[in-house]
N, C-alpha and C positions, 0 to 999 in steps of 0.2 A: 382522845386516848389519854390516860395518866401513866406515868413513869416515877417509881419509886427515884429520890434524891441519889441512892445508891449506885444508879444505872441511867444516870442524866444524860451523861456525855454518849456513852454508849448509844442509848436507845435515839438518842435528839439524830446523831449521825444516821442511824436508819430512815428515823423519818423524814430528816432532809434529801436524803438518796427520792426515797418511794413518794413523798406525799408534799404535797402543796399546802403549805400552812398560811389559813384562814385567823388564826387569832391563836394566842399562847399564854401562858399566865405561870409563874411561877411562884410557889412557897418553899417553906423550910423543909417539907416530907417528901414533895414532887412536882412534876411538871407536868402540865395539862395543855391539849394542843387540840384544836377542832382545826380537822385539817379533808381537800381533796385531795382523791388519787383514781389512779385509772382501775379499773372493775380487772381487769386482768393482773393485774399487780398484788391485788388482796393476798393470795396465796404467799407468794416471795415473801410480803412485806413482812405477814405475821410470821413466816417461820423466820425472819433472818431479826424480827421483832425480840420470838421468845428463847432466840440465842444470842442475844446480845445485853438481856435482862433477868435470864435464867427463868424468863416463865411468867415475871412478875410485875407485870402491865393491866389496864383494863383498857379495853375497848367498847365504846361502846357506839351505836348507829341506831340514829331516830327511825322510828318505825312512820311512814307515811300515814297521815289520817285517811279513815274512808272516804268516799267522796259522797255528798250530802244525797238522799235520799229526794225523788223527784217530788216536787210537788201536785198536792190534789188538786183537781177542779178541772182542769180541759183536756178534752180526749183524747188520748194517747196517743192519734196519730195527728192532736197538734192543732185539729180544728178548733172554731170555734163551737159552744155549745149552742144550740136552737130548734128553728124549727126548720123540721123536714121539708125540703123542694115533692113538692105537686110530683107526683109521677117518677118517683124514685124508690 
């Protein structure tokens, strides 16, 4: 999440309340935080977030990759490929 310079102290105090900081970086316009927090928290955090910043935060959450596509060639339940058993 980034926080406008304006609203450092303000917003930092939230996030130290709600969230587990992962790493932080700071410049002259804002401050940036990749941070955990618990799934049930989300709600409190952002609203006690966009009143303590007037609104003026971004958040933002990686979206998970797909997971890879199975590959071709042996048969879907795993066997190997060949030849048929006599009497099957």
């Amino acid at each position: 999440m980034t926080i406008p310079k304006e609203y450092a102290a303000a917003g930092k105090a939230v996030v130290n309340k709600f969230c587990s900081v992962r790493d932080s970086k700071f410049s002259a316009e804002a401050s940036t935080f990749s941070v955990a927090f618990a799934p049930g928290a989300f709600d409190e955090m952002m609203a006690a977030l966009a009143s303590a910043t007037k609104g003026e935060f971004t958040f933002d959450m990686p979206t998970p990759s797909a997971p890879a596509a199975p590959k071709a060639g042996k048969a879907a339940t795993g066997g190997k490929p060949g030849k048929k058993k006599a009497g099957a």
